[in-house]
C-alpha positions, 0 to 999 in steps of 0.5 A, a space after each residue: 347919488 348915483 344909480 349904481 348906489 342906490 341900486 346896491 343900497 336896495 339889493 343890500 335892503 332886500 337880502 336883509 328883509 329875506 333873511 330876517 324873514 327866514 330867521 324868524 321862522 328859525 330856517 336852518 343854514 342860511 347861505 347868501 351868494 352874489 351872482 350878478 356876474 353869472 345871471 342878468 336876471 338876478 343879482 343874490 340866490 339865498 339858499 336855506 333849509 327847513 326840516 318839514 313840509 310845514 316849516 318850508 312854508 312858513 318860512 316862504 310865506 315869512 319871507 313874502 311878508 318881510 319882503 313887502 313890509 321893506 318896501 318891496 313888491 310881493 315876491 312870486 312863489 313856486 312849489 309851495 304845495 309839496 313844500 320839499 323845495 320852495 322859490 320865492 322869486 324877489 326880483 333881484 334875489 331868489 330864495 331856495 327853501 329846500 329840505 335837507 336831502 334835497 338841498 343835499 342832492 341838487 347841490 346848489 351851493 356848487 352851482 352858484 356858491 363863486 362868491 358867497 357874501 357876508 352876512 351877520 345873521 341876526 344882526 338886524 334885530 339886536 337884542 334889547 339892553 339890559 337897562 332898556 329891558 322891562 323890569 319883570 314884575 315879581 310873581 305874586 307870594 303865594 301862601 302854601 296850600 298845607 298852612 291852615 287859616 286861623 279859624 282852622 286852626 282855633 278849630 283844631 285847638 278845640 277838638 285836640 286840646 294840648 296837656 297845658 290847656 287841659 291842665 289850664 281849663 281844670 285850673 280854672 274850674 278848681 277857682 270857679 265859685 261852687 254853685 248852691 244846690 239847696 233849695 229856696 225858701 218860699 215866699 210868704 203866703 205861697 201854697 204848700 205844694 200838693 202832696 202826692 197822692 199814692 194811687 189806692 188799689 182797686 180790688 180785682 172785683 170792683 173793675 169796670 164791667 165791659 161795655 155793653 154787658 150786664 154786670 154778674 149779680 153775686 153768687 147766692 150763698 149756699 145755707 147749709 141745712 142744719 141736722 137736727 138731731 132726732 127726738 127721744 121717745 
């Protein structure tokens, strides 16, 4: 194999690497031109667009990354501070990360746009067969929150009984066995219960004197002096 083969393999190699990298960053327009007849310094110029400060920089440091897991050096890289317009300079190719109005005013397309090359994007990661694909693990059943668990539900049933369980509970109490209410003979030998005796009323007299004080003697009764009837003479 010649030097000129295996000098084309790795260019190929390269712009595959730079582009995987700066589609997995989702950049926007990707364009890849050859330019080993105008420039002895590089042989692709990628050009592709990023629509923030941030995604610019992601998709720089995307493609350093993919660049040096191919097999690469690691790229050199300009302009990563304001992030407006970013080169990542690979050796052989060169990456211009530009936001959309400035891609739109310096234009690079007309510059170096002679010979654009033919690129499938995303051809180098292919999506996964159908057959080869995991097969998705059914979600769980869940049970809805609104139905209620059995004890719950014997709970409600108790509280707000229906008309056929009242009338099956009357049912069954109709059949029950009256209890006995007369009483028990006693046994033999067994003392007669004590009567109750009513309380004698004591009369207003008899009270128990206050604690501490004589008790009042009775009245004397008045005699009342008899007339006597005046002698005859």
């Amino acid at each position: 194999m010649n030097t000129s083969t295996v000098a084309k393999k790795d260019i190929t190699k390269l712009q595959r690497a730079i582009v995987d990298g700066l589609e997995d960053v989702k950049a926007q327009d990707i364009q890849v031109f050859d330019t080993e007849h105008l420039s002895s310094l590089f042989e692709r110029v990628i050009v592709a667009s990023g629509t923030s400060n941030r995604q610019t920089k992601g998709l720089a440091a995307s493609v350093r990354d993919a660049v040096r897991e191919a097999g690469f050096a690691k790229p050199r890289i300009e302009g990563e501070d304001n992030g407006e317009w970013i080169i990542v300079d690979c050796g052989q190719a060169v990456v211009h990360i530009m936001q959309p109005t400035f891609r739109t005013y310096y234009n690079l397309e007309e510059l170096w746009g002679e010979k654009p090359v033919r690129l499938k994007l995303g051809s180098a990661k292919p999506a996964m067969a159908e057959s080869a694909k995991p097969a998705a693990k059914a979600a769980p059943k869940v049970e809805p929150t609104l139905r209620r668990s059995n004890a719950a539900k014997k709970g409600v049933a108790e509280a707000f009984p229906s008309k056929a369980q009242l009338k099956k509970d009357a049912d069954k109490a109709a059949k029950a066995p009256a209890r006995k209410t007369s009483a028990k003979p006693a046994p033999a030998g067994a003392a007669a219960p004590a009567k109750k005796v009513a309380a004698k009323k004591v009369p207003v007299s008899a009270k128990r004197t206050v604690v501490g004080k004589p008790a009042a003697k009775p009245a004397a009764k008045k005699v009342a002096a008899k007339k006597t009837a005046p002698r005859k003479a």
